[in-house]
C-alpha positions in Angstrom: 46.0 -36.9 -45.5 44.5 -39.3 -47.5 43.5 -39.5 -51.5 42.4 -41.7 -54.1 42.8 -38.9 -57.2 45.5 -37.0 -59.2 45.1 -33.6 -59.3 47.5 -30.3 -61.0 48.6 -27.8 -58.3 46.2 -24.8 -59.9 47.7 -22.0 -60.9 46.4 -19.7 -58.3 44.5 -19.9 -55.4 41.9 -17.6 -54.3 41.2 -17.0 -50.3 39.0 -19.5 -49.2 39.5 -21.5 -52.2 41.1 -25.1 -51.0 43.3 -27.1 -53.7 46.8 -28.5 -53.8 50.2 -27.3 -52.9 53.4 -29.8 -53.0 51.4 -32.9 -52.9 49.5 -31.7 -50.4 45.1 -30.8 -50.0 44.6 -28.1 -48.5 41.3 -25.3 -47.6 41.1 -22.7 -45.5 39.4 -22.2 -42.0 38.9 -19.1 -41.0 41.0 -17.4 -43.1 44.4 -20.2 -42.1 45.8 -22.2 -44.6 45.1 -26.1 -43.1 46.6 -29.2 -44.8 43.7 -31.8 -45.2 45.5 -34.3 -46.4 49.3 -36.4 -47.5 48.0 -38.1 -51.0 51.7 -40.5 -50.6 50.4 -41.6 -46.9 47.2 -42.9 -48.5 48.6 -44.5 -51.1 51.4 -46.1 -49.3 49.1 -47.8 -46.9 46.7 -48.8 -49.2 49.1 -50.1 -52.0 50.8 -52.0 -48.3 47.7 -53.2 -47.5 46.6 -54.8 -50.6 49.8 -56.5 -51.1 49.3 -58.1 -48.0 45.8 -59.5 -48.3 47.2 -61.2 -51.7 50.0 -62.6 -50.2 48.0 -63.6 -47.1 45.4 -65.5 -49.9 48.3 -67.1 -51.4 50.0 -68.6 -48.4 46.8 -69.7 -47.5 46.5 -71.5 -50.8 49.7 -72.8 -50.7 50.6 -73.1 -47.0 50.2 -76.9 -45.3 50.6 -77.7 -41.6 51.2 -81.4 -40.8 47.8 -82.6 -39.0 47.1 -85.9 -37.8 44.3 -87.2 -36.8 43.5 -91.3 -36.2 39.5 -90.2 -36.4 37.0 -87.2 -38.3 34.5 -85.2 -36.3 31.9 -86.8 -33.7 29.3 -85.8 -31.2 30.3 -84.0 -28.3 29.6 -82.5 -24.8 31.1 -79.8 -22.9 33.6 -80.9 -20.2 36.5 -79.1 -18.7 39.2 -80.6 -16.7 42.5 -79.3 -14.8 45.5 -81.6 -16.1 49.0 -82.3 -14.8 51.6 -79.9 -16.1 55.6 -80.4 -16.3 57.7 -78.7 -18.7 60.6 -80.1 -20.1 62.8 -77.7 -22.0 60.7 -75.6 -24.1 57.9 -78.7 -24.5 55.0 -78.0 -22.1 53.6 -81.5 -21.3 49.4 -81.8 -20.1 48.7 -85.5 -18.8 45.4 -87.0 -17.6 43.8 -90.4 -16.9 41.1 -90.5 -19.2 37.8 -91.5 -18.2 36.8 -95.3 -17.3 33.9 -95.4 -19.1 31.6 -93.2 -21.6 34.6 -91.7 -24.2 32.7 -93.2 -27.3 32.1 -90.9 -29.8 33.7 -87.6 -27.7 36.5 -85.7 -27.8 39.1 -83.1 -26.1 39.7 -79.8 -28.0 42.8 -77.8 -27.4 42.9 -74.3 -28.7 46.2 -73.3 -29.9 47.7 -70.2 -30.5 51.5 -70.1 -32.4 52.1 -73.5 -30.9 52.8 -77.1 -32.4 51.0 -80.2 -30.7 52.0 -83.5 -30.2 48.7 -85.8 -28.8 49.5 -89.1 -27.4 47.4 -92.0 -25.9 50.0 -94.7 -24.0 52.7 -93.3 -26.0 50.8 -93.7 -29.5 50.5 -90.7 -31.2 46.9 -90.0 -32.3 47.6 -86.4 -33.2 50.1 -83.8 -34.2 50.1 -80.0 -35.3 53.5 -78.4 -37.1 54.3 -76.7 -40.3 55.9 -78.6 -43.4 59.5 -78.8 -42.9 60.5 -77.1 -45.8 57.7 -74.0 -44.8 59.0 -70.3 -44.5 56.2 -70.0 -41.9 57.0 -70.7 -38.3 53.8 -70.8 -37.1 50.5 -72.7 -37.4 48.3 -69.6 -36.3 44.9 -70.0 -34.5 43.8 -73.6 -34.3 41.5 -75.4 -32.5 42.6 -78.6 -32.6 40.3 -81.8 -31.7 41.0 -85.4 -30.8 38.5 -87.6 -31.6 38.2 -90.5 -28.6 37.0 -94.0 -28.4 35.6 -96.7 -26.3 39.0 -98.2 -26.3 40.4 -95.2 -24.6 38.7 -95.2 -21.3 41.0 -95.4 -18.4 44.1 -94.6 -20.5 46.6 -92.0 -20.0 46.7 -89.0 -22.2 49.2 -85.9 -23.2 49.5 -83.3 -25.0 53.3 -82.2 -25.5 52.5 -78.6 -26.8 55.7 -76.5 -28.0 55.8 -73.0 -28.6 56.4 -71.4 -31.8 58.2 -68.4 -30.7 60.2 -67.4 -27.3 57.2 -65.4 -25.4 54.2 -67.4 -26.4 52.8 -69.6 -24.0 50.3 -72.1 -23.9 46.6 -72.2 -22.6 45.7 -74.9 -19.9 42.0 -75.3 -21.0 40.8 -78.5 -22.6 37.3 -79.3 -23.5 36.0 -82.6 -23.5 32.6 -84.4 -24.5 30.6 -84.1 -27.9 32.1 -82.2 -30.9 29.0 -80.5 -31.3 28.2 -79.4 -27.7 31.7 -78.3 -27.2 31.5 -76.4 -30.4 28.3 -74.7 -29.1 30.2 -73.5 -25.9 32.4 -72.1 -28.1 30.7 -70.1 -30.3 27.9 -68.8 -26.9 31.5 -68.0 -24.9 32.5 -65.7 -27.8 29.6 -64.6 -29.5 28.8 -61.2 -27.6 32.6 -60.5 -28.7 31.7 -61.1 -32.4 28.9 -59.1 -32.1 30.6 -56.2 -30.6 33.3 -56.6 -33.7 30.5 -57.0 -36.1 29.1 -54.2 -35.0 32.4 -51.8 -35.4 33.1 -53.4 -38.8 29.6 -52.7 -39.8 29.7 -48.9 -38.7 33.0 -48.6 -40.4 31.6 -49.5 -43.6 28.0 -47.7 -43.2 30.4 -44.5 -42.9 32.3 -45.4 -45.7 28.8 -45.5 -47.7 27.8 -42.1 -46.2 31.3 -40.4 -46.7 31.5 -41.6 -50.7 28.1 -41.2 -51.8 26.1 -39.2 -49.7 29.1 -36.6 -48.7 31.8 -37.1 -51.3 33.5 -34.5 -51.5 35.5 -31.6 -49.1 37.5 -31.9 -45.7 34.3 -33.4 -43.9 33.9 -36.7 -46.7 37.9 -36.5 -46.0 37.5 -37.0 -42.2 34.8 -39.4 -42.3 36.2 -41.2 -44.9 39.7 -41.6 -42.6 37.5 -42.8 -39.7 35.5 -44.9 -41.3 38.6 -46.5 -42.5 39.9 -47.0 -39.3 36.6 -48.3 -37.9 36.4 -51.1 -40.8 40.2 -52.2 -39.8 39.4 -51.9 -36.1 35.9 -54.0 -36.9 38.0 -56.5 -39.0 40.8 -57.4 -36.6 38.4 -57.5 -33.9 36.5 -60.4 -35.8 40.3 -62.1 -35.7 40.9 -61.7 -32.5 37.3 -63.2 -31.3 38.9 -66.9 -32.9 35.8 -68.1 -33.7 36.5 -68.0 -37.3 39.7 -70.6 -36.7 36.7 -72.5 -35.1 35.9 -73.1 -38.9 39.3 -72.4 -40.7 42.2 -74.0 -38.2 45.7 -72.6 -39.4 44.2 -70.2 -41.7 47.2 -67.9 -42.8 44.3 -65.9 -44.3 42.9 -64.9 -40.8 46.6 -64.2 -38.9 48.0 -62.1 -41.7 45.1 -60.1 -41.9 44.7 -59.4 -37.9 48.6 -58.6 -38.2 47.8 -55.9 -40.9 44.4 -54.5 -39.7 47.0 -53.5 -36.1 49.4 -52.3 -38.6 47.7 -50.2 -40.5 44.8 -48.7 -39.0 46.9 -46.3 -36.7 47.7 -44.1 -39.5 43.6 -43.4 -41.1 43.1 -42.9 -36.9 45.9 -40.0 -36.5 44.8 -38.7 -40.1 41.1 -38.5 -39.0 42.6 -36.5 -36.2 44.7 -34.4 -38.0 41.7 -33.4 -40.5 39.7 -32.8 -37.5 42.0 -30.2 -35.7 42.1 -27.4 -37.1 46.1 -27.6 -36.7 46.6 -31.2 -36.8 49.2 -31.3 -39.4 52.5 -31.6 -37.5 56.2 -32.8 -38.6 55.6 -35.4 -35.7 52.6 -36.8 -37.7 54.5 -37.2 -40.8 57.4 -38.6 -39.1 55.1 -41.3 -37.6 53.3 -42.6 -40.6 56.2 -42.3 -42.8 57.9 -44.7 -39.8 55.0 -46.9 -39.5 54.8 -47.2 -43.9 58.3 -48.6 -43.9 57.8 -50.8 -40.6 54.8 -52.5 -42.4 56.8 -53.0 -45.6 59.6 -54.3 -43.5 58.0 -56.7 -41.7 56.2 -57.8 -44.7 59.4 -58.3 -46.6 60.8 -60.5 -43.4 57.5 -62.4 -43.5 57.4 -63.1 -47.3 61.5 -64.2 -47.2 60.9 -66.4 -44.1 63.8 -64.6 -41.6 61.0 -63.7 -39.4 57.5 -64.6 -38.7 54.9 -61.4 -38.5 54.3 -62.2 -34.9 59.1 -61.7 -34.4 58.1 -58.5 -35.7 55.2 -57.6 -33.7 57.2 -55.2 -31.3 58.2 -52.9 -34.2 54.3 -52.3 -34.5 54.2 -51.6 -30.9 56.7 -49.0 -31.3 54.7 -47.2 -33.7 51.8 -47.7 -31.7 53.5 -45.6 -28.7 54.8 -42.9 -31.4 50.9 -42.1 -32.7 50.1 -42.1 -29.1 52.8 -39.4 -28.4 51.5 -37.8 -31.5 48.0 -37.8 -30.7 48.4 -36.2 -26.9 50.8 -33.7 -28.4 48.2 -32.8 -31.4 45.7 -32.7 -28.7 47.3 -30.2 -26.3 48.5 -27.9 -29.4 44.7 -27.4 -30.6 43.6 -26.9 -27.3 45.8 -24.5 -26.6 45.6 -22.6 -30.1 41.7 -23.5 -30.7 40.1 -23.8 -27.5 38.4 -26.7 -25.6 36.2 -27.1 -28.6 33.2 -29.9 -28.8 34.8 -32.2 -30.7 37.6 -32.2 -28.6 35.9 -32.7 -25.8 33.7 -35.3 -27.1 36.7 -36.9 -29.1 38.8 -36.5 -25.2 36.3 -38.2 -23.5 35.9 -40.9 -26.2 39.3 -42.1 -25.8 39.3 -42.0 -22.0 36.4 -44.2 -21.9 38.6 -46.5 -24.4 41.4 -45.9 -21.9 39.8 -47.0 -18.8 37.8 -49.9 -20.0 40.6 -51.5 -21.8 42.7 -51.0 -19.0 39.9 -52.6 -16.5 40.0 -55.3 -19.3 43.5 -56.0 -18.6 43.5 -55.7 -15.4 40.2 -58.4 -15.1 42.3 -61.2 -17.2 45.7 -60.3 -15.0 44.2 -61.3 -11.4 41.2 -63.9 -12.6 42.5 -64.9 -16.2 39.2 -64.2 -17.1 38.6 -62.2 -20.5 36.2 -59.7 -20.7 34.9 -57.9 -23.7 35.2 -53.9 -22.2 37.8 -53.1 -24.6 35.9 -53.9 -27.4 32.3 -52.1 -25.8 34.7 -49.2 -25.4 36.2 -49.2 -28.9 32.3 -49.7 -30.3 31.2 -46.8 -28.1 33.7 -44.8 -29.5 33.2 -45.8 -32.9 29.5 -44.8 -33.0 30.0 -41.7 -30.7 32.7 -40.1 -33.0 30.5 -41.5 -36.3 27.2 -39.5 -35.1 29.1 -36.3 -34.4 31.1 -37.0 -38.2 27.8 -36.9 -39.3 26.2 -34.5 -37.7 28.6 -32.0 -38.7 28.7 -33.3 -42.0 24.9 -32.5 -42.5 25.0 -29.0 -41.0 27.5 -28.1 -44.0 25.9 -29.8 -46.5 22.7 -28.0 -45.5 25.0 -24.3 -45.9 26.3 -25.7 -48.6 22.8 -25.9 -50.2 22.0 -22.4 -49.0 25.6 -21.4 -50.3 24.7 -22.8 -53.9 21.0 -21.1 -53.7 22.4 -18.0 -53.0 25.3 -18.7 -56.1 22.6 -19.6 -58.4 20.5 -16.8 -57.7 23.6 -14.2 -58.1 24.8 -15.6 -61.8 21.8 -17.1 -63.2 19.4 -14.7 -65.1 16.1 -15.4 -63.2 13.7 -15.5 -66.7 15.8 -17.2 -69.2 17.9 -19.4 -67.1 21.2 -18.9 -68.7 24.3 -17.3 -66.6 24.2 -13.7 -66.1 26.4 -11.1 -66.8 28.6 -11.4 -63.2 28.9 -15.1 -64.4 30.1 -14.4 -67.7 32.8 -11.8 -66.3 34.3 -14.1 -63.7 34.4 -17.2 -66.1 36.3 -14.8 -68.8 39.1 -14.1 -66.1 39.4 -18.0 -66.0 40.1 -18.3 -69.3 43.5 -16.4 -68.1 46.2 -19.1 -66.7 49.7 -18.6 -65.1 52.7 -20.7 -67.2 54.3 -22.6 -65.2 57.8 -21.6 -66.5 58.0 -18.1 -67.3 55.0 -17.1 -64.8 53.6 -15.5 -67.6 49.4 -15.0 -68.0 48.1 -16.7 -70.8 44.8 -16.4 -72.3 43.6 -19.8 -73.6 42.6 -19.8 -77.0 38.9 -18.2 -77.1 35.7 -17.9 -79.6 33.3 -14.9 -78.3 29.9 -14.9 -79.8 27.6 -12.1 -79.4 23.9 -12.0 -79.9 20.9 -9.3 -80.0 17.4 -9.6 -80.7 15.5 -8.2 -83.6 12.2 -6.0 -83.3 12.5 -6.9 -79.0 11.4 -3.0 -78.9 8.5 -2.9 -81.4 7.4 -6.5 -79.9 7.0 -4.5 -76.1 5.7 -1.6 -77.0 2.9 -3.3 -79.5 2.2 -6.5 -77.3 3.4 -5.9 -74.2 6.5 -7.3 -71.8 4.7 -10.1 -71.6 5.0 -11.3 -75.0 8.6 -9.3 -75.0 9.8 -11.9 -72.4 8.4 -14.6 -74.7 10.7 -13.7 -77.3 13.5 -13.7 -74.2 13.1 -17.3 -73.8 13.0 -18.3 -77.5 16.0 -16.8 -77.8 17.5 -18.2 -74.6 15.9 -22.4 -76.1 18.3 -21.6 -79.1 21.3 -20.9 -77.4 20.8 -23.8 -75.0 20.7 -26.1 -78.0 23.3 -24.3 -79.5 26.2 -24.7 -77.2 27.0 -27.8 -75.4 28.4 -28.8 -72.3 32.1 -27.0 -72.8 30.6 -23.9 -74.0 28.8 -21.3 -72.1 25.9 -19.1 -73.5 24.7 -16.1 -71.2 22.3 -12.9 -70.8 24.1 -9.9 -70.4 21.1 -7.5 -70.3 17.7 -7.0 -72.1 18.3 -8.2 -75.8 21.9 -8.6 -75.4 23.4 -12.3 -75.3 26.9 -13.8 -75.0 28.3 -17.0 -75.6 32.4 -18.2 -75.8 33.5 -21.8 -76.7 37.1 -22.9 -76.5 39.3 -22.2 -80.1 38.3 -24.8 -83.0 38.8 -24.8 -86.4 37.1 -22.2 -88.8 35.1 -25.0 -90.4 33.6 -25.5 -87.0 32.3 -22.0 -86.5 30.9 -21.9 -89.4 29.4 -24.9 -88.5 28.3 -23.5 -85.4 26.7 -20.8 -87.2 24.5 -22.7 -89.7 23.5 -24.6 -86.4 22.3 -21.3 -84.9 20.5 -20.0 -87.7 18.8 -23.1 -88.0 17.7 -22.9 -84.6 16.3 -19.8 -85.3 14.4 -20.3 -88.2 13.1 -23.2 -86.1 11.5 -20.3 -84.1 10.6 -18.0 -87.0 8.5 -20.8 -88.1 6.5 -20.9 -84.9 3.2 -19.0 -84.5 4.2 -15.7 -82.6 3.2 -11.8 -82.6 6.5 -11.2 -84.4 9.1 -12.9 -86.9 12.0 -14.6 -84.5 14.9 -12.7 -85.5 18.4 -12.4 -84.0 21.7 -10.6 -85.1 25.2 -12.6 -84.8 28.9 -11.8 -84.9 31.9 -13.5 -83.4 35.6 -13.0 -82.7 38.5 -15.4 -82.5 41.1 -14.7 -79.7 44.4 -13.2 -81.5 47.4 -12.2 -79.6 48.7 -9.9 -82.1 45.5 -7.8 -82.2 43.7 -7.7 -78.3 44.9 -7.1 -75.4 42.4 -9.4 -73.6 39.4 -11.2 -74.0 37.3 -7.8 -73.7 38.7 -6.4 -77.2 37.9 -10.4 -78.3 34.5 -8.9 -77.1 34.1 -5.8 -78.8 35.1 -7.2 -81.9 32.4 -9.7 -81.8 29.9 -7.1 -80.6 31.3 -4.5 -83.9 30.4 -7.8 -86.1 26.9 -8.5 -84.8 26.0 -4.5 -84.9 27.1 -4.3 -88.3 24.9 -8.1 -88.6 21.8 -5.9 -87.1 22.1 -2.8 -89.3 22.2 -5.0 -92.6 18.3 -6.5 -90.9 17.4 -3.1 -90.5 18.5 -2.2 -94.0 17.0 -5.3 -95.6 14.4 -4.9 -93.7 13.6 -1.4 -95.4 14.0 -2.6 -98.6 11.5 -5.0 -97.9 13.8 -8.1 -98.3 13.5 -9.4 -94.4 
């Protein structure tokens, strides 16, 4: 699954040849017919994703949330302090007594997550956090809201009245207090190892996406590590959200929550396709059924986002439906090429991978349920994972591209004539079959419209047996330098055996051919010119395709080859007569 090009379903498919069928990339694996990839998945997902980014940009442009604020940014401290907590309704209120002495210049920040703030000193209000009333957008996002203090505030009570956005969020009962500065520090050396570790996965993701378009590029491998990488860069990316130091810098950024919200969207769907191209028999109706379920749930939610009825996070628990599906999908993949392929090494590796994921995101959990304390083993797991699965990607990717080199040797060698360069004569028979196509509605073969030129050397005997081979293979390769300059890219000129040469361009116009022909013969008196043991000389004929009078390109052929032998006899004639 997964493609950024148009293609046309080719006519027919040899064994071991990949190419399309209904939409669909395919190659074969030992001898099987595997799907590689859904081009509508990738397009879906990516045309999903980059209207999401735009919109996120332009509500973040054009989306205000009411914050007030009696003072700017001062120096700070760290300090952390338990406060009274009552709840009245769905308003969580935090009071304190604030210090008697030393709250010049510091100040208490409050990190927020969905939630609107009202701040309050003796029942003054010296800062507040909501949307704009007339705002499609429920919530204010990540924010880390601070409240500047003064000497006048020793001793005096403060609260924080903090009310939830949405039904299940809660609040956090963490406040920090002293200098803006030290407390920002704390801030950025609690999270930093977790922005590393998300750094790190976004980084990988992209190194692979480097590797898989310009070092691979090309075939079900640059398919697979193109899908992971893909999924590596989202996983990397929502990571970097979900550390919040970047609302450390950008409170109630839209920009930042839409994105996290899209990254968890979409990168399940490049994860089960990077499996699916992996297995040998990944493709399953399952699959399909998931990501065409997931596509619609992100363009739902999207639409319910952009026509305010319900926030992204309302809509979260569609995405965690999808989530379950892929895992379903995933185990059920697994167990099907296990039990048709084997306990390969990629699946182990890839089995082991996720269990590691598995267990330290569950430990993770488990760590933050019993001390509220968060840990970042979900995210080491994830990163493991990542480079793990990126290595053996590669790996495998380099052992093809190394047969693949042998493989193109060995083609080279077996249709390329070893002295002049030029395709042989097994080249020139398979390209002529190609020049035969299938129509599409009366399943008819059809020759496409075809100029054969043949060629053959004058005087190549008298030049071996007077100077030798050596200079005989001379007069090879001058022959060879004018064809090459002869024919261009669409054309192809071969060496069919000893004097004999063969060249076919697609059908043009007399008035080219003859063209074509003054071109040649200039190229040869070009030669003829040069100092050599005998006059350059070659014989020329040529045949145009007709329907009405061969049967195939080979009777193209011999009428070419009748025109150049009757080309060669009027040199030897001329030649006689003392005019050549």
């Amino acid at each position: 699954m997964g493609s950024f090009y148009l293609w046309r379903k080719p006519k027919r498919i040899a064994r071991n040849q990949a190419g399309w069928y209904n939409g669909n990339k395919y190659d074969f694996i030992d001898g099987k017919k595997v799907i590689l990839l859904d081009k509508r998945v990738t397009r879906i997902y990516f045309t999903v994703l980059l209207i999401g980014i735009v919109y996120s940009i332009f509500v973040s442009v054009s989306y205000q949330s009411n914050i007030y604020t009696r003072l700017g940014d001062s120096k700070v401290i760290t300090w952390k302090d338990e406060m009274e907590m009552t709840r009245e309704g769905d308003v969580y209120c935090y009071k304190m007594t604030l210090p008697e002495n030393d709250t010049e210049d510091k100040v208490i920040v409050y990190n927020t997550v969905h939630m609107y703030l009202e701040v309050q000193i003796e029942d003054r209000t010296v800062y507040e956090l909501k949307p704009c009333e007339d705002s499609l957008i429920k919530t204010t996002g990540f924010c880390w809201n601070v409240i500047s203090l003064t000497g006048g505030d020793s001793g005096k009570e403060i609260s924080f009245r903090v009310t939830p956005a949405y039904n299940d969020s809660r609040p956090r009962g963490n406040f920090l207090y002293g200098t803006y500065q030290e407390v920002e520090h704390k801030i950025l050396k609690d999270r930093l190892f977790r922005l590393i570790l998300a750094g790190m996965i976004a980084i990988a993701g992209i190194v692979l996406l480097f590797y898989g378009s310009f070092v691979v590029r090309e075939g079900q491998v640059a398919e697979t590590i193109m899908q992971f990488a893909i999924f590596a860069t989202m996983l990397g990316v929502w990571s970097v959200c979900e550390t919040q130091i970047l609302d450390l810098f950008f409170p109630c950024s839209m920009v930042i929550v839409f994105v996290s919200h899209l990254m968890l969207m979409i990168m399940p769907i490049p994860f089960v396709m990077f499996l699916s191209q992996m297995y040998r028999n990944g493709k399953t109706k399952l699959l399909d059924i998931c990501c065409g379920f997931n596509c619609a749930v992100i363009i739902a939610r999207i639409f319910l986002q952009i026509t305010g009825l319900f926030d992204l996070k309302e809509t979260l628990f569609l995405t965690h439906i999808c989530l379950l599906l892929f895992v379903i999908s995933v185990v059920m993949m697994s167990v099907h090429e296990i039990k048709v392929n084997g306990l390969t090494r990629q699946i182990k590796v890839n089995s082991i991978c996720v269990l590691l994921i598995l267990v330290s995101t569950v430990l993770e959990l488990g760590i933050f349920r019993f001390s509220n304390m968060s840990t970042p083993l979900g995210s080491i797991g994830f990163l493991v994972y990542i480079v793990v699965m990126g290595i053996e990607n590669v790996s495998k990717s380099r052992k093809l591209m190394e047969q693949a080199r042998e493989s193109e040797i060995y083609r080279k060698l077996a249709f390329t004539d070893e002295l002049t360069g030029l395709y042989n004569r097994t080249a020139f028979k398979e390209d002529l079959e190609k020049r035969v196509i299938t129509d599409e509605v009366t399943k008819n073969e059809i020759i496409l419209p075809t100029v054969i030129f043949m060629f053959d050397l004058n005087d190549l005997k008298k030049c071996n047996d007077t100077y030798g081979h050596d200079f005989g293979d001379q007069y090879i390769k001058m022959a060879a330098d004018v064809l090459k300059k002869a024919f261009a890219e669409d054309e192809r000129c071969y060496r069919l055996g000893g004097d004999e040469f063969c060249a076919w361009s697609p059908n043009v116009s007399l008035d080219k051919i003859n063209k074509k022909l003054r071109l040649i013969e200039q190229q040869v008196k070009e030669q003829s010119r040069k100092d050599f043991v005998v006059t350059f000389s070659m014989a020329v004929g040529y045949a145009v395709y007709k329907e009405t009078e061969d049967s195939n390109l080979y009777s193209t052929l011999k009428r070419a080859d009748a025109m150049m032998y009757e080309k060669k006899q009027e040199y030897k004639r001329r030649r006689s007569e003392g005019l050549a």
